[in-house]
C-alpha positions in Angstrom: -3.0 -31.8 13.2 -5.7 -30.2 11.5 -8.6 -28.5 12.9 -11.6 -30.9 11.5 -9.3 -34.1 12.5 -8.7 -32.8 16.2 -11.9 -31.7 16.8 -13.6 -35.3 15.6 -10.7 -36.9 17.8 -12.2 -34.5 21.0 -15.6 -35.3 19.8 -14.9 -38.9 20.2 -12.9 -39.0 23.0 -15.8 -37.0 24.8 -18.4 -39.2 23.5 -16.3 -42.6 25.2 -15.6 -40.9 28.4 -19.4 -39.8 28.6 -20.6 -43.7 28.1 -17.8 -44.7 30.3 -18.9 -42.1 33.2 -22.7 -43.0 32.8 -21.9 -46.8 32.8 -19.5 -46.3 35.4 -22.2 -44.6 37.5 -25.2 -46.8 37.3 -23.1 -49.4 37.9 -22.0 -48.0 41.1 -25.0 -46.9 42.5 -26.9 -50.3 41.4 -24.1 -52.6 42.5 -22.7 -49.8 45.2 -24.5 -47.4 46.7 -27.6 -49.1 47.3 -26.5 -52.5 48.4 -24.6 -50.3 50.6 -27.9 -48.7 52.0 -29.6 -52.0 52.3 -31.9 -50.5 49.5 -34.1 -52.8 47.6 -34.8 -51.8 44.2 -37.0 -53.8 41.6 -36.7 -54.2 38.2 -39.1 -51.8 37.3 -37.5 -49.1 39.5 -33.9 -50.3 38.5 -34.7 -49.6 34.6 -36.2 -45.9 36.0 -33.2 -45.4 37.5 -31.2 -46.1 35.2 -33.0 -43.8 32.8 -32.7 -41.3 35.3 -29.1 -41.5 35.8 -28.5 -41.8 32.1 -30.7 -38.2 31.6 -28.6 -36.8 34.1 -25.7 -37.9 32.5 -26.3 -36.8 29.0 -27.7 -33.3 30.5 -24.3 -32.6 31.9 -22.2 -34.3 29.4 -24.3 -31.6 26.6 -23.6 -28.9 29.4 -19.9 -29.8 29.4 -19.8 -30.3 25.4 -20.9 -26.9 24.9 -18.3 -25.2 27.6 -16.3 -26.9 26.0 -16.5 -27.0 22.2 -19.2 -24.3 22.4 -17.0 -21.4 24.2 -14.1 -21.0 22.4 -16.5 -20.6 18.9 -18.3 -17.9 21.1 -15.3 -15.8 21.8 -14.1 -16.3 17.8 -17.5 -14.9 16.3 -17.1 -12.3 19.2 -14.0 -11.6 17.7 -14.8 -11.8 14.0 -18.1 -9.5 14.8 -15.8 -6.8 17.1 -13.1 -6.8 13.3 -16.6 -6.7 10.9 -16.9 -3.3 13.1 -13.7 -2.4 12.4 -12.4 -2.0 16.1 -8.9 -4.1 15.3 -8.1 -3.9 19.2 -7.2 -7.8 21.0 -10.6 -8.6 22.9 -10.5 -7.7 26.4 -10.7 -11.6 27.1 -8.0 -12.7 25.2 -5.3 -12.8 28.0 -7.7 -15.3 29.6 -7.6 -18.1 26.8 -3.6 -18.7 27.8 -2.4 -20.3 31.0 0.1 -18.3 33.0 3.0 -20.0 30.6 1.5 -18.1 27.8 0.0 -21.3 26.0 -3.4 -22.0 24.8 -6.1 -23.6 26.9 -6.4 -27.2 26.2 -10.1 -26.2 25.0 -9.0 -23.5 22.6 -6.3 -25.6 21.1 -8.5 -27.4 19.1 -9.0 -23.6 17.5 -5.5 -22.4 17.3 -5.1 -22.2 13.7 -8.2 -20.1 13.9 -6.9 -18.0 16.7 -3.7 -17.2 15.1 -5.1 -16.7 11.6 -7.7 -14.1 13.6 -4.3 -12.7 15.1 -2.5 -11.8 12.0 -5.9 -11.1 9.9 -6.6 -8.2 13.4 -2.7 -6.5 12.8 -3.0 -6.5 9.1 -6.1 -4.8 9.1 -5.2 -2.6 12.1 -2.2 -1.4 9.8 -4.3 -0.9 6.6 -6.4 1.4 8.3 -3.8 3.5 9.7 -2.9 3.1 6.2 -6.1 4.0 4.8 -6.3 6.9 7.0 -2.6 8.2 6.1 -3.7 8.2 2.7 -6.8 9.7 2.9 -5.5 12.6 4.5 -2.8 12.8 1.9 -5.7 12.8 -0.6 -7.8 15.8 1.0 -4.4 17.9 1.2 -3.5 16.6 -2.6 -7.1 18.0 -3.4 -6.6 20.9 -1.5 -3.1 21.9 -3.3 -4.7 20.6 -6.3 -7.2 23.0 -6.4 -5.2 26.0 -5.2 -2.6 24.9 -8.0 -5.3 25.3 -10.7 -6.4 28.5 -9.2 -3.8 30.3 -9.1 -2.9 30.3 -12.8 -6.2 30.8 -13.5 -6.2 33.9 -11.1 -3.6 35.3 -13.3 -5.2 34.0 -16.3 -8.6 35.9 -15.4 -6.5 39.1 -14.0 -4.6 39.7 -16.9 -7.7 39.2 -19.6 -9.5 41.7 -17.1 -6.8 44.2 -17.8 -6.9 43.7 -21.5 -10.6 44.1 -21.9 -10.7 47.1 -20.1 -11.7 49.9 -22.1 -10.3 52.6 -19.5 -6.8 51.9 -20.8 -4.9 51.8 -23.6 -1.9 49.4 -23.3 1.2 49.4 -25.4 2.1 46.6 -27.7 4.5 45.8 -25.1 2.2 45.4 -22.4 -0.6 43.7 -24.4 2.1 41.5 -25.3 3.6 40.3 -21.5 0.2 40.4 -20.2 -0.8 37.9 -23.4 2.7 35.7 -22.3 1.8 35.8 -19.2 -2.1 34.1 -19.9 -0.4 32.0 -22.7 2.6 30.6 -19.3 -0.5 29.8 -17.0 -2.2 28.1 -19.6 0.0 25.7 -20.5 1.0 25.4 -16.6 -2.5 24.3 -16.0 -2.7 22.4 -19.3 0.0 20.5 -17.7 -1.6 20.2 -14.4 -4.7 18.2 -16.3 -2.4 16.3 -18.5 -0.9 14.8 -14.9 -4.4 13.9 -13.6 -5.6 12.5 -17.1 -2.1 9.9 -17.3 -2.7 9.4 -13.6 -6.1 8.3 -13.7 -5.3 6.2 -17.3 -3.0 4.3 -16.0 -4.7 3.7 -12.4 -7.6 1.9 -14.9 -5.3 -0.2 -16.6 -3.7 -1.4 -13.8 0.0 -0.5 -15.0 -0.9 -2.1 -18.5 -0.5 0.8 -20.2 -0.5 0.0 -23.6 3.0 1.3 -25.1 3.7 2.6 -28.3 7.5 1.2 -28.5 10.2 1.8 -31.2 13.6 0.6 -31.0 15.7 3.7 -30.8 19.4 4.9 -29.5 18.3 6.0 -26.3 21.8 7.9 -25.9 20.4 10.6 -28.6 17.1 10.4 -27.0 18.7 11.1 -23.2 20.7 14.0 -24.9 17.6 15.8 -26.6 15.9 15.8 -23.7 18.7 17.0 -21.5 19.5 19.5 -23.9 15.4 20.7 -24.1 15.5 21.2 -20.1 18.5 22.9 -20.2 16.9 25.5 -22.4 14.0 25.8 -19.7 14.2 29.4 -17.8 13.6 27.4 -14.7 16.7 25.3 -15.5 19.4 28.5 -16.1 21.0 28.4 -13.1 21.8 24.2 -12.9 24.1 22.5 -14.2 23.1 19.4 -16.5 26.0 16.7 -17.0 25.7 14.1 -19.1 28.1 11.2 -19.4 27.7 7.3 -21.6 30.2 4.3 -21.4 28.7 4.0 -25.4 27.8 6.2 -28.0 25.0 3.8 -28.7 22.2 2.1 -26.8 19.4 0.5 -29.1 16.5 0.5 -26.8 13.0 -0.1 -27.4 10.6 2.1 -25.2 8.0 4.6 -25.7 9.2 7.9 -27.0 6.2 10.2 -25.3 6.9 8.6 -21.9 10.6 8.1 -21.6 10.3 11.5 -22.3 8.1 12.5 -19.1 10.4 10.0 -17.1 13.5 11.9 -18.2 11.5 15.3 -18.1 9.9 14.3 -14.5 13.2 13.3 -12.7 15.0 16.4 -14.0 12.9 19.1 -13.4 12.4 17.4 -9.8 16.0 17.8 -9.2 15.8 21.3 -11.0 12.6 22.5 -8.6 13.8 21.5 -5.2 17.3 22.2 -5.3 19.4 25.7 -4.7 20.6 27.4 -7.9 24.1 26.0 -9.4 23.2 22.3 -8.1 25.4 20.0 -10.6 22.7 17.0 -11.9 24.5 14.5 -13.6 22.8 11.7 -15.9 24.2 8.7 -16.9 24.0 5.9 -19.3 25.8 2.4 -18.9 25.1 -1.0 -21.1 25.5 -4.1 -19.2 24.0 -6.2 -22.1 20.3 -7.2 -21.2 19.7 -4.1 -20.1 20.2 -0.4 -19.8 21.1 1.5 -16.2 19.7 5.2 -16.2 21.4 7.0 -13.5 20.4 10.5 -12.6 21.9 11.9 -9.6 22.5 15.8 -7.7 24.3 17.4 -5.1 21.7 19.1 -4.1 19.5 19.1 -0.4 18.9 15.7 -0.4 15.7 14.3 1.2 14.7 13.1 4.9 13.6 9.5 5.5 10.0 10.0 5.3 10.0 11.9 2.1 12.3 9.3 0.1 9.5 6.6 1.7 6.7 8.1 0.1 8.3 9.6 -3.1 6.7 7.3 -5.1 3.2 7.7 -3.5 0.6 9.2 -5.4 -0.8 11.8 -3.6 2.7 12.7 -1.5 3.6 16.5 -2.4 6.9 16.7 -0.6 9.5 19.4 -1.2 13.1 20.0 0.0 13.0 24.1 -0.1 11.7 26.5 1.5 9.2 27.1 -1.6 5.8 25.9 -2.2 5.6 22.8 -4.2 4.1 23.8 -7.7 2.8 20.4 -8.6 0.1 18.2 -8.8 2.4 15.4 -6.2 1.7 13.1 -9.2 5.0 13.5 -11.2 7.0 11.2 -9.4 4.0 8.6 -8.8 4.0 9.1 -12.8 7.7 8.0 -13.3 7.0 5.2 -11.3 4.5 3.7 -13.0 5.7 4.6 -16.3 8.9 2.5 -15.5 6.8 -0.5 -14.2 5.0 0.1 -17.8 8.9 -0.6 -19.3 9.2 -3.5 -17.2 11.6 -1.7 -15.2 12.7 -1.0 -11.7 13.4 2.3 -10.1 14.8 3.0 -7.0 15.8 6.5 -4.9 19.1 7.1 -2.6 18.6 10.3 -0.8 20.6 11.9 2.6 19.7 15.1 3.7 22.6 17.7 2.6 24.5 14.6 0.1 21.9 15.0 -3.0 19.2 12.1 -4.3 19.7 9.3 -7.0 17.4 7.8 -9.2 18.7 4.4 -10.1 16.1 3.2 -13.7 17.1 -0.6 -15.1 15.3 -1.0 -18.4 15.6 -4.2 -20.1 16.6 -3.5 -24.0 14.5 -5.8 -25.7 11.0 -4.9 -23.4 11.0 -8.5 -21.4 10.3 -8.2 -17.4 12.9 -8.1 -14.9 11.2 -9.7 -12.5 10.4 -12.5 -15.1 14.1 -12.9 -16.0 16.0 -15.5 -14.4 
């Protein structure tokens, strides 16, 4: 029953017994009470009475309509006004509007709708704000590492260029040189740092409608060059990169610069937060609508809580002893980037039995989740 159909069924019911109780009483005490008394009253005095008893009537009657109907709205705009304050805690009173059985009073039934809606809407935002809170504090560290990521390049950046411009010294060609390679490394370190941050905050505004440039290619080729580019990456020397294809063909159509930071992001993630001579194996299979890029390691694997948040945007987990040298963005990236591809990603991850990165792209662009 619906809450404006009960409550005019109360208000109705309340309205009848009130006539009935005030009818029921003059006519007592006229036809009752006073006989009983041998009290005389005139017909003048009997219409005052009757007035009087019908004032008293209605005075309790309002009294009783507003304990009534009136309390239970009281303790729900208490309620609403404790959440606008954003204290998410059950009222201290609330125990008192159930019965020892643990069900409603017959007087806050006619709200219960209300009370439960006020229920779920007090836990929901109870959990967003831990929520909100988590990720706030994510945000100040992500700043914090942010910033000392940027400084430190630039620390070498500004060291070495000291050295250079110092007219105390004369350096070799050699050491102008490594100190020039070394300014030229942290540049493009912290070129890359910006480039994160810029695609980030792109597409955050669009809302994962990031507007693709797509061309129908083989992605097998593609997969390989990219593999093969990593591999070449000092960083990279000591891994070992496997690739493997049930076809020598895949016609996809995607986004060259983007599959390429998907590929690029997974990789060196594998590559930066596993030991040396970790195998990473990438694989292609073609199940006809759509592609399956699997790319999996033997490697450290991850804890619970860092395969939860892997995909968060300001999470900078790590799985070695080392400082993690990125922005915390490149696996948020990936994520989005996939959604951009109308695909799905998804992680498997044991501590000491390696990760895998499952990516289902459909071939001609459509949306998974649109596909029946």
């Amino acid at each position: 029953m619906r809450i404006k159909t009960r409550f005019t069924f109360h208000l109705v019911l309340g309205l009848s017994l009130w006539m009935l109780v005030t009818g029921f009483s003059i006519l007592i005490i006229l036809e009752g009470i006073l006989p009983l008394l041998n009290i005389i009253v005139h017909t003048i005095d009997e219409d005052l009475l009757v007035a009087w008893i019908s004032g008293i009537s209605t005075i309790i009657c309002i009294a009783l309509f507003g304990w009534y109907f009136g309390g239970p709205i009281g303790f729900i705009m208490t309620w609403i006004q404790q959440l606008s304050q954003e204290n998410y805690t059950q009222p201290v009173s609330l125990l008192k509007i159930y019965t020892r059985k643990g069900k409603l009073r017959m007087r806050y039934r006619l709200y219960q709708e209300v009370l439960q809606h006020l229920q779920t809407l007090a836990v929901k935002l109870q959990a967003n704000e831990v929520e909100r809170k988590k990720i706030e504090q994510a945000k100040q560290e992500w700043i914090a590492g942010i910033s000392h990521d940027l400084k430190t390049p630039l620390t070498y950046i500004t060291g070495y260029s000291t050295l250079l411009l110092n007219d105390q010294y004369e350096w070799s060609k050699e050491e102008a040189h490594s100190f020039l390679q070394e300014i030229h490394d942290k540049g493009i370190h912290m070129e890359e740092l910006i480039q994160d941050l810029s695609l980030v905050l792109q597409l955050n505004s669009t809302a994962g409608a990031l507007p693709l440039n797509k061309t129908t290619q083989d992605l097998v080729e593609f997969t390989k060059r990219v593999i093969a580019n990593i591999s070449h990456n000092p960083q990279a020397s000591n891994y070992k990169l496997h690739f493997k294809t049930n076809t020598p063909v895949i016609s996809v159509s995607f986004d060259p610069k983007f599959m390429q930071r998907i590929l690029q992001n997974i990789l060196m993630n594998s590559i930066l937060h596993n030991p040396e001579q970790t195998d990473i194996y990438t694989q292609l299979s073609d199940n006809g609508e759509n592609v399956v890029i699997h790319i999996m390691d033997n490697g450290v694997g991850m804890p619970t809580h860092m395969k939860e948040n892997l995909f968060q945007q300001y999470y900078r987990g790590t799985t070695t002893d080392a400082s993690s040298d990125g922005t915390g963005l490149g696996m948020a990236i990936v994520y989005k980037l996939v959604h951009a591809h109308n695909g799905t990603i998804s992680v498997e991850s044991e501590p000491a039995k390696g990760t895998s990165f499952n990516i289902i792209l459909p071939k001609k662009g459509r949306s998974l989740e649109n596909r029946s």
